[in-house]
C-alpha positions as CSV (number, residue, x, y, z in Angstrom):
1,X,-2.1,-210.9,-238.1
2,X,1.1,-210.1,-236.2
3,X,4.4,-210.5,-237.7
4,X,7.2,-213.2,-236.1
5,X,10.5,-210.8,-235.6
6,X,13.7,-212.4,-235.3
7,X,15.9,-210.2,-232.8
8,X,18.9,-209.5,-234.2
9,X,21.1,-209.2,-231.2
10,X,22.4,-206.2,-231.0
11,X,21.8,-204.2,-228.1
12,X,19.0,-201.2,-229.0
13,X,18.7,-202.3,-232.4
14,X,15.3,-203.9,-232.5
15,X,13.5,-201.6,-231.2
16,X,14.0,-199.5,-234.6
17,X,12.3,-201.9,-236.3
18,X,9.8,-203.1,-234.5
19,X,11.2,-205.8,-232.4
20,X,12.9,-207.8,-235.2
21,X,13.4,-208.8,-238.7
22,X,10.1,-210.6,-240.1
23,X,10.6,-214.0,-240.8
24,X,11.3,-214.9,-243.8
25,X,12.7,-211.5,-244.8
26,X,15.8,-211.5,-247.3
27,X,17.4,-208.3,-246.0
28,X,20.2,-206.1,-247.4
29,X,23.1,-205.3,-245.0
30,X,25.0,-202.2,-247.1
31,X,28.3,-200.6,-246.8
32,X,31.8,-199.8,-247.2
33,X,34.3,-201.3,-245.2
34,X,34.9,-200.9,-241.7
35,X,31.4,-199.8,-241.2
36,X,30.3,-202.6,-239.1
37,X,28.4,-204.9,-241.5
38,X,30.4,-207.8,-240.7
39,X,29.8,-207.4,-236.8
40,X,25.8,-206.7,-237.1
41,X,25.6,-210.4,-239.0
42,X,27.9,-212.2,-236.3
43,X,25.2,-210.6,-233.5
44,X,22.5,-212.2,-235.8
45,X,23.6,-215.5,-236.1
46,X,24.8,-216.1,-232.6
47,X,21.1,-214.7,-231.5
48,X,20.1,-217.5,-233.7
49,X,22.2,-220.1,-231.6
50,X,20.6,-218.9,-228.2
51,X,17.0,-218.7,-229.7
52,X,17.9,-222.0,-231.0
53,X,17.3,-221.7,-234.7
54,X,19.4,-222.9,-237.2
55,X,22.2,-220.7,-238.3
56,X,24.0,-220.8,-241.7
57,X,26.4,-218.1,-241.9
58,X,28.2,-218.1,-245.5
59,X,31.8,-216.2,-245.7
60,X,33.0,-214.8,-249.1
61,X,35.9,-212.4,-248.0
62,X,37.0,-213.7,-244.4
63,X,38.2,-217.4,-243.6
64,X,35.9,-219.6,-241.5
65,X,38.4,-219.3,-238.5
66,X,38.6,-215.2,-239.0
67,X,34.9,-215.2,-238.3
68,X,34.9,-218.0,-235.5
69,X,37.8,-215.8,-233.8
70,X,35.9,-212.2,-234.4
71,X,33.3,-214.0,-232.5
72,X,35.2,-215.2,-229.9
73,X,36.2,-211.4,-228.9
74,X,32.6,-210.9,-228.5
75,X,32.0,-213.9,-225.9
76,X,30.2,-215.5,-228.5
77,X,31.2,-219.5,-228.9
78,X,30.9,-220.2,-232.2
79,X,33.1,-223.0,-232.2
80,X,30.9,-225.2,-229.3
81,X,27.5,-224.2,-231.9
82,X,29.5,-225.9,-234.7
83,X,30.7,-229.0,-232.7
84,X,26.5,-229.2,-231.5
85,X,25.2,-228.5,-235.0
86,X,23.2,-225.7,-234.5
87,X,25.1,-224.0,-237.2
88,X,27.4,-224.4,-240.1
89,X,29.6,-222.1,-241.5
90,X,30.3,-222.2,-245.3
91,X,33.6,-220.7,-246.5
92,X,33.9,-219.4,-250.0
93,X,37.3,-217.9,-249.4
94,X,39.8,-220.6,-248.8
95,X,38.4,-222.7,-252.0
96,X,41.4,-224.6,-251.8
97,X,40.0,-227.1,-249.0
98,X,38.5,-230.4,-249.6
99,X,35.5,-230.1,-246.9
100,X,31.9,-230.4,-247.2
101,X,31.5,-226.9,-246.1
102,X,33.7,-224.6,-248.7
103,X,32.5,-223.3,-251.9
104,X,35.0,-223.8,-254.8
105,X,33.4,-221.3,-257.5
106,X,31.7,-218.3,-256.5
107,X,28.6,-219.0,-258.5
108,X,25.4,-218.2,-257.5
109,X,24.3,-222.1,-258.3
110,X,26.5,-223.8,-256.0
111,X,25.5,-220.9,-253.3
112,X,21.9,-222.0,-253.2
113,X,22.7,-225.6,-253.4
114,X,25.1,-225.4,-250.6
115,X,22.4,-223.6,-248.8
116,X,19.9,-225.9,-249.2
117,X,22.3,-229.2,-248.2
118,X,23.2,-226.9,-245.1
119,X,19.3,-226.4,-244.2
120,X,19.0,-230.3,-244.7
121,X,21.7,-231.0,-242.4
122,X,20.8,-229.2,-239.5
123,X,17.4,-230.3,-239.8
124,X,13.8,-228.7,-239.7
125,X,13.0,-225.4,-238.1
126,X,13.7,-221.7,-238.3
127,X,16.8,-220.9,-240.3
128,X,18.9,-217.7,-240.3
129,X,21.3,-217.2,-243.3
130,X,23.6,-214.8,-243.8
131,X,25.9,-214.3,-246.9
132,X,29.1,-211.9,-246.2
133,X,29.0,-210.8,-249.3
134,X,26.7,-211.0,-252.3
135,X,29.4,-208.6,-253.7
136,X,31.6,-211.6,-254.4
137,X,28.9,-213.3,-256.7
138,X,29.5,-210.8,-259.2
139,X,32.6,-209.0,-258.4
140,X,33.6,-209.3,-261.9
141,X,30.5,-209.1,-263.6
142,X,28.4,-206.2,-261.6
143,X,25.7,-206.2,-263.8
144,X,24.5,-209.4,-263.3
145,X,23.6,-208.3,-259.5
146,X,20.5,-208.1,-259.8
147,X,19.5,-211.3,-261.6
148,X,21.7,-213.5,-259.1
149,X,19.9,-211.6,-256.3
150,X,16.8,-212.3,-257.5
151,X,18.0,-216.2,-258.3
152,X,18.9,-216.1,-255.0
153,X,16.0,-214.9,-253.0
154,X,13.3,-216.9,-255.6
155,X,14.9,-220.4,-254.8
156,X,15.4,-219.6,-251.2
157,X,12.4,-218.0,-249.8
158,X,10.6,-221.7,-250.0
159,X,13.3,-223.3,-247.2
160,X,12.3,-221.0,-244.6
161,X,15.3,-218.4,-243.9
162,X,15.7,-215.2,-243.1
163,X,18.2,-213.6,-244.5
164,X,21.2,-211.2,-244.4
165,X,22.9,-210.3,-247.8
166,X,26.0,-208.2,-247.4
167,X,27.1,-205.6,-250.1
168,X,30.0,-204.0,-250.4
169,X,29.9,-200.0,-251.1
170,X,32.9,-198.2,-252.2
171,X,34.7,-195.9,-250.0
172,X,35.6,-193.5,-252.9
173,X,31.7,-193.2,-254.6
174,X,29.4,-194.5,-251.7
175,X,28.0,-196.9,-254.5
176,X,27.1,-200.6,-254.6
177,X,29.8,-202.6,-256.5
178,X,26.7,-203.6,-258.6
179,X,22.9,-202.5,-258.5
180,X,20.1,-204.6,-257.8
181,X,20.3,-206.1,-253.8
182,X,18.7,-203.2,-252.5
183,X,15.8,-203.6,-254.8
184,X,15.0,-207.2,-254.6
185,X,15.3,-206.7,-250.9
186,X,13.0,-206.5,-248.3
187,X,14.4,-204.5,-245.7
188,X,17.7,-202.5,-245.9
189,X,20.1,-202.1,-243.3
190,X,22.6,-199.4,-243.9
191,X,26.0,-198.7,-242.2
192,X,28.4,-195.5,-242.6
193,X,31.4,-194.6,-241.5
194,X,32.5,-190.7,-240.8
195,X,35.5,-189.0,-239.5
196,X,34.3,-186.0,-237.2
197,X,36.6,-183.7,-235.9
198,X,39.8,-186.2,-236.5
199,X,37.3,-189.3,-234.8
200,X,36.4,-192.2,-236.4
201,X,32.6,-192.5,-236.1
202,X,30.0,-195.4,-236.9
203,X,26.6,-195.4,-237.8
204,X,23.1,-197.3,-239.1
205,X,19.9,-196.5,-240.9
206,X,17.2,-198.6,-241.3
207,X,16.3,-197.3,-245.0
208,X,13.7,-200.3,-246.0
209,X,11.9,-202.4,-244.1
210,X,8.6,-203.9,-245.2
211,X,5.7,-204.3,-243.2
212,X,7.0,-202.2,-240.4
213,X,7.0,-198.7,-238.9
214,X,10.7,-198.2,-238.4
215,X,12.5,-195.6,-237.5
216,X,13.8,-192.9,-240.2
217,X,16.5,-191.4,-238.4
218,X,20.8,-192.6,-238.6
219,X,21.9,-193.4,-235.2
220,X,25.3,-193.7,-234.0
221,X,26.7,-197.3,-232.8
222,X,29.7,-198.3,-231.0
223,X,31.9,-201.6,-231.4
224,X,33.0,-202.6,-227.4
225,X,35.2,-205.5,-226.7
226,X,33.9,-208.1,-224.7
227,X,29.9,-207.3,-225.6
228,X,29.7,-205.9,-229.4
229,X,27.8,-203.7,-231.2
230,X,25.6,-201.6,-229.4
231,X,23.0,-198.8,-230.8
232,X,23.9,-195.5,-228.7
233,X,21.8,-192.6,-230.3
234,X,20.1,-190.8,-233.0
235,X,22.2,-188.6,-234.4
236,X,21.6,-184.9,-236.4
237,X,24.9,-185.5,-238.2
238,X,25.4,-185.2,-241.9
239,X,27.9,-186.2,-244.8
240,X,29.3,-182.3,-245.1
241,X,30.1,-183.0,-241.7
242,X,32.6,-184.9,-242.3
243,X,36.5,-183.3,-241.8
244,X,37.4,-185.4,-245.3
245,X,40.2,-183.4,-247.9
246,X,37.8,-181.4,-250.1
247,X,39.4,-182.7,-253.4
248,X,38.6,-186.4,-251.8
249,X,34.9,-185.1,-251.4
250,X,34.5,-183.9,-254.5
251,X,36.1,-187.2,-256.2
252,X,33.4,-188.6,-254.4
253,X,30.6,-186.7,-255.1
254,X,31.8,-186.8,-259.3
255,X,32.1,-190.4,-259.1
256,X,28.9,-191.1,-257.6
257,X,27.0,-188.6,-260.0
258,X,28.9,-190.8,-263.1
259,X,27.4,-194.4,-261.3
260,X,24.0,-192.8,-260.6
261,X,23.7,-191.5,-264.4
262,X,24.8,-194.5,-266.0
263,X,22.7,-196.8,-264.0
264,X,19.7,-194.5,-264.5
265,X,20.3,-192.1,-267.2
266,X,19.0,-189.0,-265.3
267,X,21.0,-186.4,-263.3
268,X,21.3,-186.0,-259.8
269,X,18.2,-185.4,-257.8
270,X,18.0,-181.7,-256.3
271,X,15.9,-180.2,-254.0
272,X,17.1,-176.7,-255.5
């Protein structure tokens, strides 16, 4: 039996997966900031509009107006799809408003219930969710990540959405603040940043993705004004070759070993 794909939007992305995110999928969008994570879910939702699916798009870190004008620079209306209910955005930064749409504790409970009172009022159908971030759940509490995660996905996964959860990764250890998305997940969408020689550079890796063949190697993307992210090439390019201080590099690289071996207990994998 074939698979439905949702198309996520952005231009020569779906073809790495197969055509699209399975239905129903709860997928993990990962990493640190600036990467593009935040861009890849506004293509997703605003496909969602035009394919006319419902779209619940859930903002932790931004304001509902920051997303609504980082859309705008795209071309994409978000404002007309709110005013035609075809989507509601939820915003769980500015707590301090009295509106039917904002989340006034960032607990996992009123997430899912604001979810499901969202699903009810734009009505029956295909639903895309995103949530930018999870990381906000359990900013103060990381090791509860993968228990809310898994709330998350259990109570969800019967209302019919597909899902993108955003997690943060730090800059300095390239870790997860807090493990356990990635493995509740189905699919997981990776983004990186690099700076080769002196130039800012952006790229994605499909590293999970059940049910389908995708492809296994990092490609590079570009941000343009006007159109948004669009996937330009697989690329050969590594960590080491990025120009970063080498006492920064090495922070890294000590900081990530210290996550990895007190999340796991073992030492570094090596291929030596």
């Amino acid at each position: 039996m074939e698979l439905e794909r949702l198309a996520t939007g952005v231009k020569g992305f779906d073809r790495l997966i197969e055509g699209g995110i399975p239905r129903g999928f709860f997928v993990a969008v990962v990493g640190e900031p600036g990467a593009g994570k935040t861009v890849f879910c506004i293509h997703f939702a605003w496909r969602g509009v035009q394919d006319r699916d419902k779209v619940i798009y859930i903002t932790t870190e931004e304001s509902r107006e920051s997303i609504i004008n980082q859309a705008q620079q795209f071309g994409f209306d978000f404002s007309k799809a709110l005013a035609e209910k075809r989507m509601i955005i939820i915003d769980a930064l500015m707590r301090g408003r009295d509106d039917k749409w904002s989340i006034r504790e960032l607990e996992p409970e009123e997430l899912v219930q604001k979810v499901i009172d969202a699903k009810k009022e734009l009505g029956y159908g295909r639903t895309r969710l995103v949530v930018d971030s999870m990381s906000a759940f359990w900013i103060d509490k990381p090791a509860m990540a993968r228990k809310i995660s898994y709330y998350v996905k259990r109570v969800l996964y019967k209302w019919d959405v597909t899902a993108l959860l955003v997690s943060q990764y730090a800059v300095t250890s390239d870790l997860a603040y807090g493990f356990g998305l990635e493995h509740v997940a189905d699919g997981i969408i990776r983004f990186k940043k690099l700076v080769v020689r002196r130039v800012l550079k952006r790229f994605v890796l499909v590293e999970k993705m059940r049910q389908t063949n995708h492809d296994l190697r990092a490609h590079e993307i570009t941000i343009v004004p006007g159109v948004g992210m669009i996937v330009v090439r697989p690329t050969e390019k590594r960590v080491e070759d990025a120009h970063l201080p080498r006492g920064l590099m090495e922070q890294m690289r000590e900081t990530r070993e210290k996550g990895r071996k007190a999340y796991s207990g073992e030492e570094e994998w090596s291929s030596k």
